[in-house]
C-alpha positions as CSV (number, residue, x, y, z in Angstrom):
1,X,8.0,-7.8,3.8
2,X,9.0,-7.3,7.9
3,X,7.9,-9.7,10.0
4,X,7.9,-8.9,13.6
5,X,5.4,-10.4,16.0
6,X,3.6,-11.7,13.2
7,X,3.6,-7.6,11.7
8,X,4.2,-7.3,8.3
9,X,4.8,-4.7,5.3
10,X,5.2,-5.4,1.5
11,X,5.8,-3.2,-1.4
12,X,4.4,-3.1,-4.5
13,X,4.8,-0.5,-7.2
14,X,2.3,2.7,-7.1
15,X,0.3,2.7,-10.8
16,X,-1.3,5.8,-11.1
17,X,-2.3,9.3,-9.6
18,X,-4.5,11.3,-10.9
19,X,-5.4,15.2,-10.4
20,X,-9.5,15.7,-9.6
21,X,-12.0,17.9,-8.1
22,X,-14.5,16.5,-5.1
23,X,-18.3,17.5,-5.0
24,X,-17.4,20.5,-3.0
25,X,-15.1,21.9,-5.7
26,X,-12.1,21.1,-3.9
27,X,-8.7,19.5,-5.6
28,X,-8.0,16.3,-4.9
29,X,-5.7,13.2,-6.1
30,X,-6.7,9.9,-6.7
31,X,-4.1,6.8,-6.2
32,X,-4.8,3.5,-7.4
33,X,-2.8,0.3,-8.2
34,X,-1.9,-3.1,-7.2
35,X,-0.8,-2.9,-3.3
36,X,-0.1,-6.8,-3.0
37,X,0.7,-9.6,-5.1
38,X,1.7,-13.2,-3.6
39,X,5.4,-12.6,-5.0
40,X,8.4,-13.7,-2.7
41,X,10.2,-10.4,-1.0
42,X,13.8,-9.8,-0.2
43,X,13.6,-11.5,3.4
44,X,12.3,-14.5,1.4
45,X,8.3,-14.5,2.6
46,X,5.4,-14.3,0.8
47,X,1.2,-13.4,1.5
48,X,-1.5,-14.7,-0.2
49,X,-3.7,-12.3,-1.6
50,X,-6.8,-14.8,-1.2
51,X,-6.6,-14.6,2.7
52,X,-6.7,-11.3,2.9
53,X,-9.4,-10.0,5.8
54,X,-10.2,-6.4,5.1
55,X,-12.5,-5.4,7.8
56,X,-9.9,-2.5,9.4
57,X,-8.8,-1.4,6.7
58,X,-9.0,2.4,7.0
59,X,-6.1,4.4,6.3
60,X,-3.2,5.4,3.6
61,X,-0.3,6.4,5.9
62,X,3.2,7.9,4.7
63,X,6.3,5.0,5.1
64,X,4.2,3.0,7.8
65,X,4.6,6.1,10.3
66,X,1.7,6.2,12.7
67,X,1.6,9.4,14.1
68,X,-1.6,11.5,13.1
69,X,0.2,14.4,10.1
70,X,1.3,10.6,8.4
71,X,-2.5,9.6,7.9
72,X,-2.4,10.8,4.2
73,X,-5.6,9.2,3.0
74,X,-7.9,6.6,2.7
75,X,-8.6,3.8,0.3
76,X,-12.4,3.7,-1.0
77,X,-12.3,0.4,-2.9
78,X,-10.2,-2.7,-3.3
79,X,-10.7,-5.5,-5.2
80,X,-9.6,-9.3,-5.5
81,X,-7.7,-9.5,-9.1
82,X,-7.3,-13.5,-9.5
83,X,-3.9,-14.4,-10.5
84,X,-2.8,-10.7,-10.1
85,X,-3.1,-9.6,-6.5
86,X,-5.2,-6.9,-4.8
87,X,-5.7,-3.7,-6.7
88,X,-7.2,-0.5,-4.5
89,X,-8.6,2.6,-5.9
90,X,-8.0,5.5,-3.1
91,X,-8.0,9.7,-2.3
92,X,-4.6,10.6,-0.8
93,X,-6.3,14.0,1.7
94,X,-5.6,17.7,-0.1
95,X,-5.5,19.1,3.3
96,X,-2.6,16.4,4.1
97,X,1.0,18.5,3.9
98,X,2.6,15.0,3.8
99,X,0.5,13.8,1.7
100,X,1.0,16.6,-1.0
101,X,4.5,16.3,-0.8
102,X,4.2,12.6,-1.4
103,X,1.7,13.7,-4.3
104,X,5.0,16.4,-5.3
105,X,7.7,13.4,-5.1
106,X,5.6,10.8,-7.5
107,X,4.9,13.1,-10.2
108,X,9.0,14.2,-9.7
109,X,9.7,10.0,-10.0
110,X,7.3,10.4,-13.4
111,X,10.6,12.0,-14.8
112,X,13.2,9.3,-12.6
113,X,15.8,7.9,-15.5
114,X,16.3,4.9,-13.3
115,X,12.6,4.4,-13.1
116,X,12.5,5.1,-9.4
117,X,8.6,5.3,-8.2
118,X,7.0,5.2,-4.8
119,X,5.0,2.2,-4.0
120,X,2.4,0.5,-1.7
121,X,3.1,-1.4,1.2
122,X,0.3,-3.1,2.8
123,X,0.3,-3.4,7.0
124,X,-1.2,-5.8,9.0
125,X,-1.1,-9.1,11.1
126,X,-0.8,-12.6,10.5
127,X,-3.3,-14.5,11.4
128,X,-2.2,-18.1,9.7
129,X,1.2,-19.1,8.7
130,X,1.2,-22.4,6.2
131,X,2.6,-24.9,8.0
132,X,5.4,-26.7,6.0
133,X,6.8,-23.0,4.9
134,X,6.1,-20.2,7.8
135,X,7.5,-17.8,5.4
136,X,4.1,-17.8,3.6
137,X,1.2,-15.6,5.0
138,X,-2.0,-17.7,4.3
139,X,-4.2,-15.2,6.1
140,X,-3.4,-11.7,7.4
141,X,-5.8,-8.9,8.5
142,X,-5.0,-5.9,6.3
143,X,-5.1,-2.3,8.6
144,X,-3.9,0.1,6.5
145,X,-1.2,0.7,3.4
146,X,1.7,2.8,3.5
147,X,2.7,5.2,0.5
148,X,6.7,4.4,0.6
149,X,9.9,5.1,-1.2
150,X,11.8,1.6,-0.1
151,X,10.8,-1.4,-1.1
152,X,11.4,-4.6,0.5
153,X,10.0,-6.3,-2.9
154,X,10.8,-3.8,-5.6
């Protein structure tokens, strides 16, 4: 996790993607996994999963780039696992170029003998730091989740 002006990103591991068609007969993938977990990062912080506000939530982006071609999908459900973290079922866009050579590199890392994978990193802003440790993230507004090759907490 980064924290600058109370900004933040953390990595989790990406599960699963998975080859379908949409309604109009068009290919499509489907990502889905756990993008957050209340486990401590490499600059030593942490979020909890319970305060998570999800009301902007909108986009998938590629390695927390903004600009529009980055916009790679969109998540379509999330869901509070207790004890686990936050697990997100989501459609990464087929007319994306970025987002099918993100789609290209994962099912390449399927084959990784180090057991290198992409992973999720969530985005957002703090909204309440706890008080005796401000390296925990008691509540955070959740934007968007970034597709990324580097974690921060692998």
């Amino acid at each position: 996790m980064k924290s600058q002006n109370n900004k933040f990103n953390f990595f989790v591991p990406v599960n699963d993607i998975e080859k379908s068609v949409d309604t109009s007969g068009n290919e499509t993938y489907r990502v889905k996994g756990l993008i957050s977990d209340s486990s401590w990062d490499s600059d030593g912080e942490s979020l909890d999963y319970n305060g998570f506000d999800f009301s902007e939530f909108q986009y998938i982006n590629w390695d927390h780039k903004k600009e529009p071609k980055y916009i790679i999908g969109e998540p379509e459900r999330w869901k509070t696992l207790p004890g686990k973290g936050v697990f997100m079922e989501g459609v990464i866009f087929p007319e994306s170029e970025v987002g099918r050579q993100a789609i290209d590199l994962m099912k390449v890392l399927k084959a990784s003998k180090r057991g290198n994978k992409l992973g999720w990193s969530v985005e957002g802003h703090v909204l309440e730091r706890d008080l005796l440790n401000p390296k925990k993230v008691k509540k955070a507004k959740i934007t968007a989740v970034a597709l990324c090759p580097m974690p921060k907490n692998g």
